[in-house]
C-alpha positions in Angstrom: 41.1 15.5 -27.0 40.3 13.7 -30.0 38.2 10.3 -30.7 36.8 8.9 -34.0 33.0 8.3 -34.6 31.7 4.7 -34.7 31.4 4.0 -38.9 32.0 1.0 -40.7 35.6 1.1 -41.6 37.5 -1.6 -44.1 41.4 -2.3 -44.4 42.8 -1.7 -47.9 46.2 -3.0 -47.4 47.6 0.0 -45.1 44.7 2.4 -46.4 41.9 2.5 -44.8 38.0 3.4 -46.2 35.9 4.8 -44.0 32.0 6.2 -44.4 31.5 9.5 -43.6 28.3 10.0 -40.8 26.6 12.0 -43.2 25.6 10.5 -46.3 27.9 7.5 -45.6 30.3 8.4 -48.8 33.6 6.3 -48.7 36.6 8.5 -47.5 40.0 6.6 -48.5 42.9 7.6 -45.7 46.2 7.3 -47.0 48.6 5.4 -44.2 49.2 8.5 -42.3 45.6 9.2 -42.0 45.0 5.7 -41.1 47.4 5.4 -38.4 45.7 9.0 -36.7 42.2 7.4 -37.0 43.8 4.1 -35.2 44.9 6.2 -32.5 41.7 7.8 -32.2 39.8 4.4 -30.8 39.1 6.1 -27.8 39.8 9.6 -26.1 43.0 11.1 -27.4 45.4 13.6 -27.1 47.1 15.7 -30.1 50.3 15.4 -27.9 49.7 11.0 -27.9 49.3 11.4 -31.5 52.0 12.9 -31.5 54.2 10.1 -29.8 52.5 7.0 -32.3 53.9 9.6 -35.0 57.2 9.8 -33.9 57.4 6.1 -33.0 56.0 5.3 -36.5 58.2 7.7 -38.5 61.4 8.2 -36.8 63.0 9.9 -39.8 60.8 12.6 -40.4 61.1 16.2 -38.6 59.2 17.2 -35.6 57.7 19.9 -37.3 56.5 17.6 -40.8 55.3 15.5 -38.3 53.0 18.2 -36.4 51.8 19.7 -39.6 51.0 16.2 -40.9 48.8 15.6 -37.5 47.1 18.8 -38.0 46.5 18.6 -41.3 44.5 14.9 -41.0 42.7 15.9 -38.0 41.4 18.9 -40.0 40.1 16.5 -42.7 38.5 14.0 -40.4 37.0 16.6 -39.0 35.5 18.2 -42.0 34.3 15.0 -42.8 32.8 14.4 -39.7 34.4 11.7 -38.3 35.8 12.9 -35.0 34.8 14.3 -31.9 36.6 16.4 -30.1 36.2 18.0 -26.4 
């Protein structure tokens, strides 16, 4: 399970900026990213993620769409923005 830390976060038009918890440096998501880190409000699992992805992008493969989610959770949590337990 998956769940964002508490930063200040600002709307870009569908990009999001958030600061990362360590030296509060912006980190610009691209829409993807932004609708993971939406999902992430509170306790989450890769397989709900998963659903919000398929709902949001239709079109796309099963398989883009699990590398995608793997991909930005690996980010976020390099920049240390998630928790996970």
């Amino acid at each position: 399970m998956w769940r964002h830390r508490r930063v200040p976060v600002r709307a870009f038009g569908e990009k999001l900026i958030v600061a990362r918890p360590g030296d509060g440096a912006p980190v610009v998501m691209e829409p993807n990213a932004a609708l993971v880190w939406r999902c992430l409000d509170d306790w989450t699992t890769a397989s709900e993620i998963d659903a919000h992805l398929a709902e949001a992008f239709p079109a796309v493969a099963e398989g883009e769409r699990l590398a995608a989610r793997t991909t930005i959770l690996a980010m976020l949590q390099d920049d240390g923005l998630v928790e996970r337990r």
